[in-house]
C-alpha atoms as one frame of an Amber mdcrd trajectory, in Angstrom:
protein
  33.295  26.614 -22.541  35.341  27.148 -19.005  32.034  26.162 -16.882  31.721
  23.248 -19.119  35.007  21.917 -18.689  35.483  22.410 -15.426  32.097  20.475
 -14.635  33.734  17.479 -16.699  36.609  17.757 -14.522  34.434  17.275 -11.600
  32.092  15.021 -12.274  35.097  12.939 -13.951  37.665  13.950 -10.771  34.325
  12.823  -8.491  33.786   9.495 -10.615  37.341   8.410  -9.732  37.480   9.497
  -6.158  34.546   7.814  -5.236  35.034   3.943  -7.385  38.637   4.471  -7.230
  39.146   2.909 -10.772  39.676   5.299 -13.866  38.517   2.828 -15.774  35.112
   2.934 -15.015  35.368   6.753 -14.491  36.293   6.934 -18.492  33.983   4.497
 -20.050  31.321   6.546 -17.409  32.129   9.805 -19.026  32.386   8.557 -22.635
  28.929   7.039 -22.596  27.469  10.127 -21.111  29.160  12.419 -23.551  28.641
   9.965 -26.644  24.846  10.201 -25.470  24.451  13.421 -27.968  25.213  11.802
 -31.296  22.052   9.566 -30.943  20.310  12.186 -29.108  20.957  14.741 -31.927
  20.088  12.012 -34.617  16.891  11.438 -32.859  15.891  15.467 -31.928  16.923
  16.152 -35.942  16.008  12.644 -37.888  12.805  11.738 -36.323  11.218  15.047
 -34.778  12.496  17.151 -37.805  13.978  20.270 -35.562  16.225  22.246 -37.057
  16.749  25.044 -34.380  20.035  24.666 -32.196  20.061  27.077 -29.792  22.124
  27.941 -26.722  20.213  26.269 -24.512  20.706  22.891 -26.017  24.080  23.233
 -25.510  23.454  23.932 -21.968  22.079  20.491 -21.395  25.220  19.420 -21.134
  25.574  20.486 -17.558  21.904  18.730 -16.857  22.995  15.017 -18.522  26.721
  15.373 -16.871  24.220  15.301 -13.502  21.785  12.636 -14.583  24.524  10.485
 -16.144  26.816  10.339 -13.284  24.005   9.689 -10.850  22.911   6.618 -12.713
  26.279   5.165 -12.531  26.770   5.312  -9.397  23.060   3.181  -9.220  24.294
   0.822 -11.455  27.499   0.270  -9.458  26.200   1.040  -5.900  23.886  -2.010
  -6.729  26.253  -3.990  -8.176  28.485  -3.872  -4.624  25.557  -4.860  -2.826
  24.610  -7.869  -4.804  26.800 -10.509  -3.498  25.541  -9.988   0.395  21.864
  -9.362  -0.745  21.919 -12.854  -2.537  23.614 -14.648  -0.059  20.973 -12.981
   2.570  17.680 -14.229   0.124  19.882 -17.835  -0.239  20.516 -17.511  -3.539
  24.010 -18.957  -5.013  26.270 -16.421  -6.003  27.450 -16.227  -9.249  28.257
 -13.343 -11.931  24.920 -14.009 -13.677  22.660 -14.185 -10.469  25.064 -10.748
  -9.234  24.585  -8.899 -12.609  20.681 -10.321 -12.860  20.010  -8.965  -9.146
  21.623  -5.755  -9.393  20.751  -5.286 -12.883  16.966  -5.695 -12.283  16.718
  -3.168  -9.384  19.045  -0.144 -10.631  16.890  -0.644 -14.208  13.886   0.195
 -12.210  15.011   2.931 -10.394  16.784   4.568 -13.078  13.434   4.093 -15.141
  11.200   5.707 -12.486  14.029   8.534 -12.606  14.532   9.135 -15.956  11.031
   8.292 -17.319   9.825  11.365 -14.649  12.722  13.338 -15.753  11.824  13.120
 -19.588   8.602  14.141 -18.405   9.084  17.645 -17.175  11.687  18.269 -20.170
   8.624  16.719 -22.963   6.323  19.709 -21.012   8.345  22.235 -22.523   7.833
  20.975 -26.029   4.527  23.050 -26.210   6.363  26.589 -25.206   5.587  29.378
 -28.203   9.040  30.188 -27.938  11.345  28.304 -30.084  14.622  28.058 -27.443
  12.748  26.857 -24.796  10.485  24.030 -27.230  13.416  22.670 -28.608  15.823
  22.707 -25.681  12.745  20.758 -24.232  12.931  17.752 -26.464  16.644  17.663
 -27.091  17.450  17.493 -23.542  14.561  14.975 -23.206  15.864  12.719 -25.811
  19.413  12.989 -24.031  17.819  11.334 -21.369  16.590   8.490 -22.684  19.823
   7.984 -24.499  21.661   7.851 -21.392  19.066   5.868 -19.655  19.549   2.882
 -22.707  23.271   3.106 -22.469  23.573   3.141 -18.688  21.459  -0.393 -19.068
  22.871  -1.871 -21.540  26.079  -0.656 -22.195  27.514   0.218 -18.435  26.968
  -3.225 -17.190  29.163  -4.618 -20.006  31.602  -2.293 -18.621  31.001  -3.162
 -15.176  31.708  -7.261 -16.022  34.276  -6.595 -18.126  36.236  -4.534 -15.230
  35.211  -6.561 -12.441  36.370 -10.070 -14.363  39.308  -8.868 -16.531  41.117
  -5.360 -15.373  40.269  -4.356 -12.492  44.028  -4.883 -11.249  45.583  -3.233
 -14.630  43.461   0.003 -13.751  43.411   0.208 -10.449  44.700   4.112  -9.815
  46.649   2.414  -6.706  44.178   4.402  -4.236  42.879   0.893  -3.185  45.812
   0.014  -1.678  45.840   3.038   0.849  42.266   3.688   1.011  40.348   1.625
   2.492  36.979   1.294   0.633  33.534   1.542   2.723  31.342  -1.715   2.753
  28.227  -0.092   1.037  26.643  -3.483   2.337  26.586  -2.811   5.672  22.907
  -2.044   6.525  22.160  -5.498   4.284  24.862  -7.319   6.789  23.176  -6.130
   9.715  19.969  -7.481   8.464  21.266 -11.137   7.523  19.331 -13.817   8.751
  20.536 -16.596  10.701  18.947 -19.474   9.013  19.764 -22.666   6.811  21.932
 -21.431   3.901  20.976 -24.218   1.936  19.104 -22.732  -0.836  15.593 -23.310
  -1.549  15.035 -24.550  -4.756  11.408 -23.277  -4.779  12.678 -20.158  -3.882
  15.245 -20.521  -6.846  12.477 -21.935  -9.685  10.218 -19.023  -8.994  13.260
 -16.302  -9.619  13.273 -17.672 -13.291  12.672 -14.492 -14.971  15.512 -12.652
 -13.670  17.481 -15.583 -13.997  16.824 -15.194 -17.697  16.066 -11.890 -18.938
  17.508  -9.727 -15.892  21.160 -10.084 -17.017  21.680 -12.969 -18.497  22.403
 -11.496 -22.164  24.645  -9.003 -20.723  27.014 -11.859 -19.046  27.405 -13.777
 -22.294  27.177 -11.423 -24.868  28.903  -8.416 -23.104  31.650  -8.718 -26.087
  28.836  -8.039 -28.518  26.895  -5.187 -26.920  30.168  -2.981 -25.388  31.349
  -2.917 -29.834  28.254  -2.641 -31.598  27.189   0.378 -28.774  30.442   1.783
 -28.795  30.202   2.178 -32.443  26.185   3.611 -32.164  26.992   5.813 -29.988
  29.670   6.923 -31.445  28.217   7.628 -34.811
């Protein structure tokens, strides 16, 4: 129980440090904790395990790693959008920023977790019990957290970045001044016409549409009806 606590602390302590908003360092930890409801519902509804064991509850420590890591993709991309579009001559806007970032963090978090689930699924086939189940709990836990980081952290992300990111500022902003994780994309901008190409801008239809588009306007509608699936 100390160990586990005191890697919350941490990874929580970290969270804020590093985004300087205990906002998104609360939502962060609540989806990543709220990940074992579903996770449990899916290790006990669907594959019909019954065994708990300690090592289950020592996948706590493992998603607490994975979870925080994938928010700081999601966000980390999100701070680079806005120089990254303007560099391709797109327009900026909070669809084509959520789309962009949205579309790229999905992919690496899939390659991530999708590998991840793997080596957890191998463990399935173990004679022993503890090590079988432990296998496909902690497997399930992360593709829990992999849904919710998609589709619930980016409502959490607009929401902040639009609506209270000066109510929950923790004041560090002010003194601290943050790093421009854009840099290296800076360095690379091109000198050329910024008109934008509206070739360029017919043939990104499909993020346009289905990269972020439904998390923009119906972020009201995904951040309740999550918060209340995960939660139960």
């Amino acid at each position: 129980g100390f160990w586990a606590v005191g890697s919350f602390v941490f990874v929580f302590g970290f969270l804020i440090v590093m985004k300087r908003s205990w906002f998104l360092a609360t939502m962060g930890m609540g989806q990543i904790f709220l990940s074992f409801f579903p996770a449990y519902f899916v290790y006990f509804g669907i594959f019909q395990q019954r065994y708990f064991g300690t090592f289950n509850i020592m996948s706590i420590f493992i998603i607490l790693g994975i979870g925080a890591d994938n928010i700081f993709v999601m966000l980390d991309t999100w701070e680079q959008s806005q120089l990254a579009l303007e560099q391709e001559g797109y327009s900026v806007t909070k669809l084509s920023k959520m789309s962009w970032a949205w579309k790229r963090a999905a992919l690496a978090m899939f390659v991530t977790s999708s590998t991840t689930m793997a080596s957890f699924l191998a463990n399935a086939g173990s004679s022993f019990p503890a090590i079988s189940t432990f296998g496909i709990f902690t497997a399930m836990l992360v593709l829990v957290n992999y849904f919710a980081v998609i589709l619930y952290y980016p409502t959490v992300i607009s929401f902040y970045k639009h609506h209270a990111k000066k109510k929950f500022c923790c004041g560090a902003c002010s003194v601290c001044p943050k790093p421009d994780l854009a840099s290296p994309l800076r360095m690379l901008k091109k000198h050329d016409d910024p008109a934008v190409d509206s070739t360029q801008e017919s043939n990104n239809w499909w993020s346009e549409v289905f990269g972020a588009r439904f998390i923009i306007r119906l972020k009201w509608p995904i951040f309740v009806v999550l918060t209340i699936v995960i939660g139960v």
